[in-house]
N, C-alpha and C positions, 0 to 999 in steps of 0.2 A: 642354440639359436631359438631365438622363442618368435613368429611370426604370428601377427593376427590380421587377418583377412575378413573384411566387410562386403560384401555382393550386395548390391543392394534389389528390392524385389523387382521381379521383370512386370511393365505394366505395360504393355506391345499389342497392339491390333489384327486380328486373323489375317494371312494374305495366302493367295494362292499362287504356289508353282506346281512348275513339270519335273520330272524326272531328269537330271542331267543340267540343273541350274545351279549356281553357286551360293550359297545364302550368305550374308554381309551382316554379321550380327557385331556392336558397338556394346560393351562392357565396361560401367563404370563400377569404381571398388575403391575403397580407402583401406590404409594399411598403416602398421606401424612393425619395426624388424629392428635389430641390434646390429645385425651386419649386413653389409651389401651382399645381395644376393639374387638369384635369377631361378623364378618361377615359372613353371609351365598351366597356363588358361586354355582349356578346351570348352566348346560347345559342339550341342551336335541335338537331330532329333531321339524323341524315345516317345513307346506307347506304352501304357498303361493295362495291366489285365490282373487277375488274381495275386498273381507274385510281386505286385508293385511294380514302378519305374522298372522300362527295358529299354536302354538304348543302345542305338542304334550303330553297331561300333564302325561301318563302315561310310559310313557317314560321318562321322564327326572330325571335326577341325579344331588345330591348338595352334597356339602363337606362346613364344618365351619373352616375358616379361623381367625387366632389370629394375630391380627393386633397394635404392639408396636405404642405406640408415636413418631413421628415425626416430623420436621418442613420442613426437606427435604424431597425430592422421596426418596423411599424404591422401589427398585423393588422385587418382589417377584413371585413364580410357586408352581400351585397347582396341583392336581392331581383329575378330578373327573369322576365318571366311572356311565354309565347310560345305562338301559337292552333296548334291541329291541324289547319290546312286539307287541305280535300277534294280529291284527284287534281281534279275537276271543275273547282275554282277554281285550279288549278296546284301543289298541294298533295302530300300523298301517297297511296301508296295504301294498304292493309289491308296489316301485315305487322309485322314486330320492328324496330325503329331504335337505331342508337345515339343518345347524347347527346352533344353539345359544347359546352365553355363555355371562349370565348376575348377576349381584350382584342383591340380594334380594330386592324387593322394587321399583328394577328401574324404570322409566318411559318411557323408550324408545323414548325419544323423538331424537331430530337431534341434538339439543343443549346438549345432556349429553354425554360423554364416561362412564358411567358404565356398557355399556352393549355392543357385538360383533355379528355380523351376516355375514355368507358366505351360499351362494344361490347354488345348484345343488351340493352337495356335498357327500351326501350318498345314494348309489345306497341297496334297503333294498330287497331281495326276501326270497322268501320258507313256505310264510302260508299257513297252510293245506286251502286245499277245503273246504270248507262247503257246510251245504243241502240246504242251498238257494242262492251259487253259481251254484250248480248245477241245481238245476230250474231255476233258471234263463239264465242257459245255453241250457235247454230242451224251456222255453218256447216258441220260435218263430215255434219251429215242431209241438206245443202241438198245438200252434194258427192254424196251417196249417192244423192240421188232422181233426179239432174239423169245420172249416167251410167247411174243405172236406165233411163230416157226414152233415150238414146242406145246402149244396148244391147239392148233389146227387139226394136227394127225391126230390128233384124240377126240376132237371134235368131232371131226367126219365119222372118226371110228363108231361114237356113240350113237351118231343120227339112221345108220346102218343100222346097229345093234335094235335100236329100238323102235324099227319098225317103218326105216325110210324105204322109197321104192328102189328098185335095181333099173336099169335100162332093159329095154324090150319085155316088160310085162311085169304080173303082178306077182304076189307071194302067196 
């Protein structure tokens, strides 16, 4: 079965959600296949760092696609709808994502179209705080009190040393 797959490029507008909304992404693609057959279409976010495209596995939504015989293009729209889970639930965290929407399998290389990517495209906020954002928000005071308390007793000790007064008279 020989299958080819068209995506065509995503040209979509930045918008912003919250954490725990459902995003409604619309996929159009033309195809041509020798047998009827049924295909699996995911999208979902991913961010970008040294290592290339990373998405976002807990996040992403697929829809199965039934796909007639053809020898011409078919074009055809799907409909596939994927949640914004929370860093907390392994999700993401508040920040810009790209999109991606690819057929099952694909390899993402340069040479294939079965798969689409547009870069800075969903603006995600509103994850609860957690308790180790919140330490980690506290720690550079905790750092500052904690050598305060270990530089005091050596303070004092030196101002002694060199020549401070004692109570009830002189030296």
């Amino acid at each position: 079965m020989v299958l080819d797959i068209k995506i065509g490029a995503l040209t979509l507008t930045k918008q912003n959600f919250t954490v725990g909304d459902t995003v409604k992404v619309v996929a159009s693609f033309s195809y041509t296949v020798g047998v009827n057959t049924t295909i699996k279409i995911n999208a979902g976010p991913y961010y970008t760092n040294v290592f290339g495209r990373n998405i976002i596995q807990a996040c992403v939504g697929s829809t199965s696609v039934q796909l007639t015989a053809t020898q011409t293009p078919v074009s055809k729209q799907v409909t596939i709808n994927f949640p914004l889970t929370p860093k907390a639930s392994g999700g993401m965290d508040d920040g810009t994502y790209g999109l991606m929407v690819w057929v099952d399998g694909s390899s993402f290389s340069a040479s294939t179209q079965d798969w689409a990517a547009q870069d800075n495209l969903l603006v995600v906020s509103g994850n609860p705080a957690s308790m180790w954002d919140t330490l980690t928000g506290m720690l550079p005071m905790l750092l500052l009190f904690m050598l305060m308390g270990m530089m005091m007793p050596m303070m004092q000790g030196m101002t002694q040393s060199f020549g401070g007064t004692q109570q009830g008279g002189q030296r």
